[in-house]
C-alpha positions as CSV (number, residue, x, y, z in Angstrom):
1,X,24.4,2.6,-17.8
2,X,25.7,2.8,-14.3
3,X,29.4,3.1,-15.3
4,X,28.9,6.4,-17.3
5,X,28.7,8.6,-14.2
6,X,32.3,8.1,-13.8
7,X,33.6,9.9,-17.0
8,X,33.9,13.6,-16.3
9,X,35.0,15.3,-19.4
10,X,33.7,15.7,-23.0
11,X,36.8,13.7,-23.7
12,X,36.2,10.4,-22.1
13,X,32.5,10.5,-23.5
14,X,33.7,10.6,-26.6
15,X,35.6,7.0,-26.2
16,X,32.9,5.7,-24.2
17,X,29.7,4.0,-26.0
18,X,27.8,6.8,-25.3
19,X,25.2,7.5,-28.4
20,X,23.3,11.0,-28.4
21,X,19.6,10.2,-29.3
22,X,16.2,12.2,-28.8
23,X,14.2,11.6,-25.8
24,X,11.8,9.8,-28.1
25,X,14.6,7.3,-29.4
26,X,15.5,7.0,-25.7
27,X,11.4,6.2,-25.0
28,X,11.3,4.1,-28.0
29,X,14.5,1.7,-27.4
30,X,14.2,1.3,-23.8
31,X,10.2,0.4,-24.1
32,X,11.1,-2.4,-27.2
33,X,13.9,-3.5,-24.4
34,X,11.2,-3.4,-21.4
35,X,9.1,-5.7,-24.1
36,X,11.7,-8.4,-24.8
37,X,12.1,-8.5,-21.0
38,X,8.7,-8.8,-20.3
39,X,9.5,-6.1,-17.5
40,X,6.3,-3.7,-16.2
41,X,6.6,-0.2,-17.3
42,X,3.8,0.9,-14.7
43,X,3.8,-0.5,-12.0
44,X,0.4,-1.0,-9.8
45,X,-1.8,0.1,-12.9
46,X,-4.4,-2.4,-12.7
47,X,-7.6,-2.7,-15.4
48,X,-5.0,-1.6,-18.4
49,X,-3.7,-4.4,-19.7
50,X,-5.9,-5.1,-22.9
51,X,-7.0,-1.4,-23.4
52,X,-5.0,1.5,-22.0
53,X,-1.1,0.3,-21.8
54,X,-1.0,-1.2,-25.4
55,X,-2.7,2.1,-27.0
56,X,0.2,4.2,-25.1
57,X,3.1,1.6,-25.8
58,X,1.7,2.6,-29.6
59,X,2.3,5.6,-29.0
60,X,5.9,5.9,-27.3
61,X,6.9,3.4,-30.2
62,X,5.6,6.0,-33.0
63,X,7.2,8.6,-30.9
64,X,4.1,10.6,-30.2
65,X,3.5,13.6,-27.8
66,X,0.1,11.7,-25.6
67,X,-2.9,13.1,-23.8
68,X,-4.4,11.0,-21.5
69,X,-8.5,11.6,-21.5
70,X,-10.5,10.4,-19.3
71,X,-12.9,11.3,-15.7
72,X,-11.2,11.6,-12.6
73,X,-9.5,8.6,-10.5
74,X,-8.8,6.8,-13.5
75,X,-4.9,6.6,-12.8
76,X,-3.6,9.0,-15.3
77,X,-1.2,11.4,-13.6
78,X,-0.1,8.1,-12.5
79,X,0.8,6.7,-15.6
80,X,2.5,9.5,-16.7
81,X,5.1,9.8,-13.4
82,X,5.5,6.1,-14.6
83,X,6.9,7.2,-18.3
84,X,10.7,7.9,-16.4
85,X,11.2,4.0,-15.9
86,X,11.5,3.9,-19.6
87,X,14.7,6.3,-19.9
88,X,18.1,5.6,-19.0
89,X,19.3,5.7,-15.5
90,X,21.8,8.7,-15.9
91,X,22.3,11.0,-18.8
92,X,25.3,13.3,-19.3
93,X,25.1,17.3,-19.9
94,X,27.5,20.2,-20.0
95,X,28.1,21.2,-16.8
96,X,26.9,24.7,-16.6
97,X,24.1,25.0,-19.1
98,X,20.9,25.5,-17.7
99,X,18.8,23.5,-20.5
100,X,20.9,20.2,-19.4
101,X,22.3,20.4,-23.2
102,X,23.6,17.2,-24.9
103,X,27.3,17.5,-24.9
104,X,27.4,16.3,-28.8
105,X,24.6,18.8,-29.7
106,X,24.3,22.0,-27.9
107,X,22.1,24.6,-28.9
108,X,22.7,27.7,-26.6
109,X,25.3,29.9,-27.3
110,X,27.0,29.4,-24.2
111,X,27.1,25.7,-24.4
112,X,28.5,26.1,-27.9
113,X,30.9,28.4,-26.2
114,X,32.3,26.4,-23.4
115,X,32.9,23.1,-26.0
116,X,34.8,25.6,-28.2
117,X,36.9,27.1,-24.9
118,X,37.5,23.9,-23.1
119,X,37.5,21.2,-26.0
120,X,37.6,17.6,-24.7
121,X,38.3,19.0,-21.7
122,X,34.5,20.0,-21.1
123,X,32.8,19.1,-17.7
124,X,30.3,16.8,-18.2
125,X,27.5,16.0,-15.1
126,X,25.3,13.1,-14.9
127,X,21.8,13.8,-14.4
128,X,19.5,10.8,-13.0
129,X,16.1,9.7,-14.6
130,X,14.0,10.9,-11.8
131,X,15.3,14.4,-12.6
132,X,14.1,13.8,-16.2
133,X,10.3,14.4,-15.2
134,X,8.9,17.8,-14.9
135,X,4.9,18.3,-14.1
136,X,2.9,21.7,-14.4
137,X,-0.8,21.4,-12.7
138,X,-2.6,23.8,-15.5
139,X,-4.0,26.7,-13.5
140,X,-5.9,29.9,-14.1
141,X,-2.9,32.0,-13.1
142,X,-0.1,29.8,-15.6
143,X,1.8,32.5,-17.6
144,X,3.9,32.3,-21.0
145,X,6.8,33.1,-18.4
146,X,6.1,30.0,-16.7
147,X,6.2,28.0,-19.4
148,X,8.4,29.2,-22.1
149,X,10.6,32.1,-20.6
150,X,11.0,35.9,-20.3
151,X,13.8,38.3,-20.5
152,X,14.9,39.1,-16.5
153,X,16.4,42.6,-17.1
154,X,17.8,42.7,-13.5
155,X,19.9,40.2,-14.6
156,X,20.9,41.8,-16.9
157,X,21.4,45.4,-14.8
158,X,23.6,43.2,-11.9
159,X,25.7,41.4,-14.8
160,X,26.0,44.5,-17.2
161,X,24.9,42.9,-19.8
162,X,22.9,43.9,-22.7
163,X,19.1,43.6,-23.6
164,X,20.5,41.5,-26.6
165,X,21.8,39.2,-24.6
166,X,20.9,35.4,-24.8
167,X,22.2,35.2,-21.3
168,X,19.5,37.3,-20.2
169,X,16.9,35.1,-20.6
170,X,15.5,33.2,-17.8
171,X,13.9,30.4,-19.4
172,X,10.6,28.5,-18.0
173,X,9.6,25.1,-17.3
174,X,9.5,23.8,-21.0
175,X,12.9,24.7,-22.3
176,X,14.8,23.7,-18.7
177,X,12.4,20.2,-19.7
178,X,15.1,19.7,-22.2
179,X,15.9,16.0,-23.1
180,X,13.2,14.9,-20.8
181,X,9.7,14.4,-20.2
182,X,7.5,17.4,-19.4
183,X,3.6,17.3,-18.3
184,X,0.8,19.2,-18.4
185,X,-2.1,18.3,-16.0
186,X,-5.5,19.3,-16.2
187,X,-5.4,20.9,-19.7
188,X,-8.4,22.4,-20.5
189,X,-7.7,24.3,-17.0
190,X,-5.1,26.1,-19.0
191,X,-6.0,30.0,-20.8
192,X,-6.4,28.9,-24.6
193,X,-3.5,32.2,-25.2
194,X,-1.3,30.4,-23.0
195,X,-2.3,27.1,-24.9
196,X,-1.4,29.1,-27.8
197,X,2.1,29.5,-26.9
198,X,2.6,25.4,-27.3
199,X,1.6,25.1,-30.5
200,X,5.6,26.3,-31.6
201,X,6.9,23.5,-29.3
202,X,4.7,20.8,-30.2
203,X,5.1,21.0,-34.3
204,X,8.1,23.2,-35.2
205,X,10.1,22.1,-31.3
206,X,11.8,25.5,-30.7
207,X,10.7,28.0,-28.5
208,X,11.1,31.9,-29.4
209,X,11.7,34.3,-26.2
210,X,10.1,38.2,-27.1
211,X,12.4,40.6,-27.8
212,X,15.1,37.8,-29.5
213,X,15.0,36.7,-32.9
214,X,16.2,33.6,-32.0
215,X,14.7,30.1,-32.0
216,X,16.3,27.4,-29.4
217,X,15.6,23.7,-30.8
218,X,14.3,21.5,-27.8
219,X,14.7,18.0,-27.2
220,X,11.5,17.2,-25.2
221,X,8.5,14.8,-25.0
222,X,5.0,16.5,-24.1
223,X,2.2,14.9,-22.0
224,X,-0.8,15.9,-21.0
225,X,-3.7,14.7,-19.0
226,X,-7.4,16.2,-19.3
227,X,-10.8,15.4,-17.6
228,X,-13.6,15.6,-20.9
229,X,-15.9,17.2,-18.1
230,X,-13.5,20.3,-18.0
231,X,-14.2,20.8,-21.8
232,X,-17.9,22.4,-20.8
233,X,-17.5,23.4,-17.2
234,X,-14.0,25.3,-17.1
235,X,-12.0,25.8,-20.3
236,X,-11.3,24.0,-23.7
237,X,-8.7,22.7,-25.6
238,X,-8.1,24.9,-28.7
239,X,-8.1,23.0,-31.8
240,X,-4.7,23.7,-33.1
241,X,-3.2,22.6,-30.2
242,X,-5.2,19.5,-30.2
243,X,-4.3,19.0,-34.2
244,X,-0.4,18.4,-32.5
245,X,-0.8,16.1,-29.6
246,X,-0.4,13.2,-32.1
247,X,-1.8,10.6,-29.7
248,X,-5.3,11.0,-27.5
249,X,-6.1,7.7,-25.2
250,X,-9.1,7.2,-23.5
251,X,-8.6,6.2,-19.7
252,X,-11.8,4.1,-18.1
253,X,-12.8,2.9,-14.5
254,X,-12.3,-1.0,-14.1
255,X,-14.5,-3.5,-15.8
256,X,-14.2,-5.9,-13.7
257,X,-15.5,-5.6,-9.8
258,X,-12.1,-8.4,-8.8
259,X,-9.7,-5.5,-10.3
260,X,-12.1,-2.5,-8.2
261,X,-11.4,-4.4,-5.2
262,X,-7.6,-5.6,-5.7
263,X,-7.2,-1.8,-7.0
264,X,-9.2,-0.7,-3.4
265,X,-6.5,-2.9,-1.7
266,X,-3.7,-2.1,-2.8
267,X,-3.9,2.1,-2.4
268,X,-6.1,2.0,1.1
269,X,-4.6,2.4,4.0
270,X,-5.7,-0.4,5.9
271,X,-2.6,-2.0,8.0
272,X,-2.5,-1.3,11.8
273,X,0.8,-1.2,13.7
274,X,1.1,-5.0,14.4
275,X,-2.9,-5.5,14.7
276,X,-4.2,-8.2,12.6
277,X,-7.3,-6.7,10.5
278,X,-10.0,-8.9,9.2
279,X,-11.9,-7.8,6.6
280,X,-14.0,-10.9,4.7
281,X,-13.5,-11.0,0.9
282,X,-17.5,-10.0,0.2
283,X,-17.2,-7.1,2.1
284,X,-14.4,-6.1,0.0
285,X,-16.7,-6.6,-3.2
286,X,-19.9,-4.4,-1.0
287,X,-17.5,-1.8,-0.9
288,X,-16.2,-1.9,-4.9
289,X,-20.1,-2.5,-5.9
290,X,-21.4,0.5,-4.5
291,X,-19.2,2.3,-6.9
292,X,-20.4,0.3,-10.0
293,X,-23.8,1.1,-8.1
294,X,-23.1,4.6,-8.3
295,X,-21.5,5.0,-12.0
296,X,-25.2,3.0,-13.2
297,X,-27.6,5.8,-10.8
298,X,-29.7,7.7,-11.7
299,X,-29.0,10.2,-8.7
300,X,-25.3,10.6,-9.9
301,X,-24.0,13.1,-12.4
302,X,-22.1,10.0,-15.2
303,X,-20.6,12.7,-16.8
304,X,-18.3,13.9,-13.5
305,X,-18.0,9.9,-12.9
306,X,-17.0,8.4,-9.6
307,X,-13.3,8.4,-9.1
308,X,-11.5,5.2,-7.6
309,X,-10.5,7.4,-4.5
310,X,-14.2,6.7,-3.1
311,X,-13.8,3.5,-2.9
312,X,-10.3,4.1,-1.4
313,X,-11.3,6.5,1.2
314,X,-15.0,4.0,2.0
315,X,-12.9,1.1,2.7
316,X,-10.2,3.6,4.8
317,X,-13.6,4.3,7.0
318,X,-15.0,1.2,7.1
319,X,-12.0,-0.2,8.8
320,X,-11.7,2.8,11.0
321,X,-15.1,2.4,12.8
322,X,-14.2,-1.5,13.3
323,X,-10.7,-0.2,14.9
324,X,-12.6,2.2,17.0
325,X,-14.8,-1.0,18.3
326,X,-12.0,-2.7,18.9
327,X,-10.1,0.2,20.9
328,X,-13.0,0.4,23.0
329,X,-13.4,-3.6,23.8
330,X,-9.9,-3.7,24.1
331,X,-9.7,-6.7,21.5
332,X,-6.6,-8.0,20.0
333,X,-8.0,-8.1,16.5
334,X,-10.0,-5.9,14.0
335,X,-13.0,-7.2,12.8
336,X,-14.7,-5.6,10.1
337,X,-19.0,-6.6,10.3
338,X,-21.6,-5.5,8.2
339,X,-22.8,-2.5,10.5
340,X,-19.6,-1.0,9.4
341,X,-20.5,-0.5,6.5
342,X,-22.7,2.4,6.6
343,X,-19.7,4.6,8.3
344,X,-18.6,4.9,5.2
345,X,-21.1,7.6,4.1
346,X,-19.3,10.7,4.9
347,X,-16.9,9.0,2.4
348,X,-19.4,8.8,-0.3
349,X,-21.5,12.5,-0.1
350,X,-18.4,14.1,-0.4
351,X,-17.7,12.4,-4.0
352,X,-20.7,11.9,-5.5
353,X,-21.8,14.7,-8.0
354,X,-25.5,14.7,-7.7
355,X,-28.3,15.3,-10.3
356,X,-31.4,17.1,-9.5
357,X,-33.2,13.8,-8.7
358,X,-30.3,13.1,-6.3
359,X,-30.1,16.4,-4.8
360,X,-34.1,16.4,-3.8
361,X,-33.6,12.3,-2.5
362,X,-30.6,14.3,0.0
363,X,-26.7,13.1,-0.6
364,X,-26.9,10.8,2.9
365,X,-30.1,8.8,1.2
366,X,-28.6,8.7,-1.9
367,X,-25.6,7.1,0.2
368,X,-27.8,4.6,2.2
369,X,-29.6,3.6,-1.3
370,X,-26.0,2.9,-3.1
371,X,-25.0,1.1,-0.1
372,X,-28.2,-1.4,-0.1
373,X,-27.7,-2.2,-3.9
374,X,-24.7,-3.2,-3.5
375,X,-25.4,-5.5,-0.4
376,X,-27.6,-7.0,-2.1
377,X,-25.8,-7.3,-5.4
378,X,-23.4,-9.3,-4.0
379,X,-25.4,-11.1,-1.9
380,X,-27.1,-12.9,-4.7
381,X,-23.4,-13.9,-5.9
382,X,-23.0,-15.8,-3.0
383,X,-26.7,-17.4,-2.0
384,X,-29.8,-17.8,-3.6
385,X,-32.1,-14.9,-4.4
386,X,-34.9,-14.3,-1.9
387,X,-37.1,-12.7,-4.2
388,X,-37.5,-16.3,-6.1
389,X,-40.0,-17.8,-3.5
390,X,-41.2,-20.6,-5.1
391,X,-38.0,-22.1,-5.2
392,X,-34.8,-20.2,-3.8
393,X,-36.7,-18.1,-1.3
394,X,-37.5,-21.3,0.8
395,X,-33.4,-21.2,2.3
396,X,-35.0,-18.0,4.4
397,X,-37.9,-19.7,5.8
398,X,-37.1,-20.8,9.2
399,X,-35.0,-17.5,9.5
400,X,-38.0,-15.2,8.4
401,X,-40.5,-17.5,10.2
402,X,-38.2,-16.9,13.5
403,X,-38.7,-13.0,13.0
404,X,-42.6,-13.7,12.6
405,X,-42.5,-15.1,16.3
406,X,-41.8,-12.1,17.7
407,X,-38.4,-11.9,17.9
408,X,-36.3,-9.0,17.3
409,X,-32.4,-9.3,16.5
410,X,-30.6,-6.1,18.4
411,X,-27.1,-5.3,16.6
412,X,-25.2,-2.6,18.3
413,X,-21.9,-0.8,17.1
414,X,-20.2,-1.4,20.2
415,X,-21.0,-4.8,21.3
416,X,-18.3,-7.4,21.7
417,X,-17.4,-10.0,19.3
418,X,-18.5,-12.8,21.6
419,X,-21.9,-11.1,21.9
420,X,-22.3,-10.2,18.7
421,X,-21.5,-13.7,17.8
422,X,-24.3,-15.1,20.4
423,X,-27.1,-13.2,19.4
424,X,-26.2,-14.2,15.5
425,X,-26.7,-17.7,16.6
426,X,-29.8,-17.5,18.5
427,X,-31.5,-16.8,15.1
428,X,-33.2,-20.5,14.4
429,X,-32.0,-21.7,10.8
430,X,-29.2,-18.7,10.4
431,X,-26.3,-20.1,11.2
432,X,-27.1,-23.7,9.2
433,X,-28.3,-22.0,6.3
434,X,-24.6,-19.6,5.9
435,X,-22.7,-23.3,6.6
436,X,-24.8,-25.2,3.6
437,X,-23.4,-22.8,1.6
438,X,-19.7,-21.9,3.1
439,X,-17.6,-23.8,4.9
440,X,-15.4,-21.7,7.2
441,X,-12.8,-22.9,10.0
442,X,-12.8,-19.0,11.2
443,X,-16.0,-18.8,13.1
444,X,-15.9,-14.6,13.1
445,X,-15.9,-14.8,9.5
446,X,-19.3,-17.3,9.7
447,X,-21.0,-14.9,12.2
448,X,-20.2,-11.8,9.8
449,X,-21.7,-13.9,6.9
450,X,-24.7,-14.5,9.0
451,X,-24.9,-10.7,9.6
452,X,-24.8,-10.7,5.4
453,X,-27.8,-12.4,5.3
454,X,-30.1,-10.4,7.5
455,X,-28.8,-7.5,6.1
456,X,-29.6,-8.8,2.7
457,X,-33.1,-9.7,3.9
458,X,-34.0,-6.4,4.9
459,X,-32.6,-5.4,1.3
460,X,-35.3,-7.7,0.1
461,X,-38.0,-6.4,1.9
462,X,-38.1,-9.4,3.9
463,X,-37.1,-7.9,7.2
464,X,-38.0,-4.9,8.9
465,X,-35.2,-2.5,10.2
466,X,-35.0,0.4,13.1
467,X,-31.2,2.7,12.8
468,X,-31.2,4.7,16.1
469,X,-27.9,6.0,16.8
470,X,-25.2,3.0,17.5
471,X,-27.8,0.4,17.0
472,X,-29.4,-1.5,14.4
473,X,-32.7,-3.4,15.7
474,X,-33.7,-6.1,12.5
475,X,-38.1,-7.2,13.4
476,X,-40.8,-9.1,11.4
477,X,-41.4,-6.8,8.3
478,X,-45.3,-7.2,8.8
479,X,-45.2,-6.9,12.5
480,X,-43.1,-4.1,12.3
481,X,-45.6,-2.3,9.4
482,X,-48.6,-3.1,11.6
483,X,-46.7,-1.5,14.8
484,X,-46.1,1.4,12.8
485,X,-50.0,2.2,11.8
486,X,-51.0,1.2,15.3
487,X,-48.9,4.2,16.5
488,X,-50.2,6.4,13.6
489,X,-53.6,5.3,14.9
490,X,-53.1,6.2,18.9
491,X,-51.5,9.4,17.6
492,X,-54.4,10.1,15.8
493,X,-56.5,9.0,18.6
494,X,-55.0,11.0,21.0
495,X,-55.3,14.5,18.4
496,X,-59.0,13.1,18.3
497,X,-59.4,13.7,22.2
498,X,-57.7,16.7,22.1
499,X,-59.7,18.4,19.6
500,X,-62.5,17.7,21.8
């Protein structure tokens, strides 16, 4: 529709192919058009496909006010700032009408005024889809004013005009909404007497201004978007009001850990100004399991869930405290490696609702613990489980028996990627067992692997492990358990002698 913008007058609409149609119609058409094309009406919604998209496609086609339902990070203030792709690129109005009025059916009297002054001669403006979309966050302070409209009598006093008026009102959010798409976030965060105040525009679609007995028809299509946790916690949605939202669809967090991580992808912020970061595939899947890991734990509240932004803002750290290793070896690259990992945590206490259970284990522990599940969730994806000795847990022996020696593997933050590689290989049986089960021409990306495994050994209780500070020392579980007691035992010794 990018010739309309050119006609100016009421007049040359009129001999154009211009149609007036509802802002449902326009919804409607436009999506059965998007269909035939096979176009994407939201763009970077991932996980919706077979579930959310067809329920709301439904929807628009049975011209339905929606409400989106569902926890938080599931995506659906972003589907609804997604709805303008489905109306046209520019729609006309009479120029000087606040409420953007059709120009073949106005419903102010001034509108009605100007066609009857001006004729064919009318100003019409062009108003593009983007300007279509209006969104209200639903907070404690939202008035009827905001919304619907008040009388201003100061306009009135600088104008001289009377209290009867209709060009006194100064109309709200809904009515200047008109012939587009208007939202409402966080319902239930809304009072239920300003909820009450909807009820008129969702059945009847007028509003009524106090003071006027009049009723202005509106031409607008409601959303809303509500977390079911709000229902209990801060407010409601009052039943008649929920009578007339014709549509409620249920948002959910992915199903599938490949769409977590190409979701996790797609909105972090991982690119460096011309540095090339590496970051291997299963730490990508660590980072999207711990969230899966978190929505099954019994620490974590289910009923706030675990928004996608956690995963988001894990992976954002993770590659942060690998950039910072880099900075400080002065390396061309950004190598993400498994002690990386666990700078994530200040990422994960600060979105994680805790239970009682989690609250008394401490959010950082509760961090640590997610962050083990997963490592070792997707370990077993990608080589055999330990914990099957008689048969899998073999692979491990000449690594576990090299521990048993003696030997202690010291991993620290800062170390260079040569030296990290280096004292990966001098592990006897590590490095063959990661190639007999992945073939890689990058050798960072075996070393990292190899890193995987010890990790996932310690997961196992197979390994022992020592955090101090920067550095991560990996020992013989046994010898490491019997060190342990025999420092118990001197302590004990040495309170012995003292008490003598």
């Amino acid at each position: 529709m990018t010739e309309y913008p050119s006609i100016s007058t009421l007049g040359g609409l009129k001999k154009s192919k211009w149609k007036s149609r509802s802002i449902k119609e326009e919804l409607r058409e436009n999506l059965i058009k998007f269909l035939k094309e096979g176009k994407t009406v939201f763009p970077g919604i991932l996980g919706y496909d077979k579930t959310v998209i067809p329920q709301i496609y439904n929807a628009i086609l049975s011209r339905h006010d929606i409400i989106l339902l569902g926890l938080r990070g599931q995506a659906k203030t972003r589907i609804l700032r997604s709805l303008p792709n489905l109306l046209d690129e520019y729609c006309p109005y009479i120029e000087g009408t606040i409420l953007r009025e059709d120009p073949f059916e106005p419903i102010t009297q001034k509108a009605k005024h100007i066609i009857e002054e001006k004729g064919d001669k009318t100003p019409i403006g062009w108003i593009h889809r983007s300007e279509r979309y209006v969104e209200k966050l639903a907070t404690p302070d939202t008035s009827v004013a905001d919304l619907i409209g008040d009388i201003d009598p100061i306009k009135a006093a600088n104008e001289k005009l009377s209290l009867s008026d209709e060009e006194i009102i100064n109309y709200g959010l809904i009515p200047r909404s008109n012939r587009g798409i208007f939202t409402i976030n966080e319902l239930p965060d809304l009072q239920p007497r300003i909820q009450v105040a909807l009820l008129n525009i969702m059945q009847e679609r007028d509003i009524q201004i106090r003071g006027f007995n009049i009723r202005i028809p509106l031409d607008v299509s409601v959303t809303f978007s509500a977390n079911p946790e709000d229902y209990t916690n801060r407010g409601n949605i009052i039943t008649p009001l929920k009578d007339r939202i014709d549509s409620q669809i249920i948002t959910h967090y992915p199903k599938e850990l490949e769409i977590g991580v190409t979701i996790t992808e797609q909105e972090a912020r991982i690119a460096r100004n011309g540095t090339t970061v590496n970051i291997p595939y299963f730490v990508k899947e660590i980072v999207e399991q711990i969230a899966f890991e978190a929505r099954n734990s019994e620490y974590v509240d289910q009923k706030s869930g675990v928004s996608a932004r956690m995963t988001i803002t894990a992976m954002e750290q993770v590659v942060a405290a690998a950039e910072r290793r880099s900075v400080v070896n002065s390396d061309d690259e950004i190598n993400v490696r498994m002690c990386d990992l666990y700078h994530c945590i200040p990422a994960l206490t600060g979105k994680l609702e805790l239970v009682y259970e989690g609250e008394q284990e401490g959010a950082r522990s509760v961090a640590i613990h997610l962050i083990g599940k997963a490592i070792n969730s997707i370990f077993k994806k990608y080589f055999p489980d330990p914990q099957k000795k008689k048969s899998d847990g073999n692979n491990y022996k000449d690594v576990i028996s090299w521990f048993a020696q003696g030997n202690v593997l010291e991993i620290t933050d800062s170390i260079t990627d040569k030296e990290y590689m280096k004292r990966l290989k001098d592990v006897t049986g590590l490095e063959k067992l990661v190639l007999s089960r992945h073939q890689s021409t990058n050798k960072y990306q075996t070393a990292v692997m190899m890193d995987f495994v010890i990790e996932a050994l310690h997961q196992n209780s197979m390994l022992g492990k020592d955090d101090l500070d920067d550095t991560t020392t990996y020992t013989d579980l046994v010898g490491s358990m019997l060190g342990q007691l025999g420092s118990l035992g001197s302590d004990e010794g040495d309170d012995e002698d003292y008490y003598r």
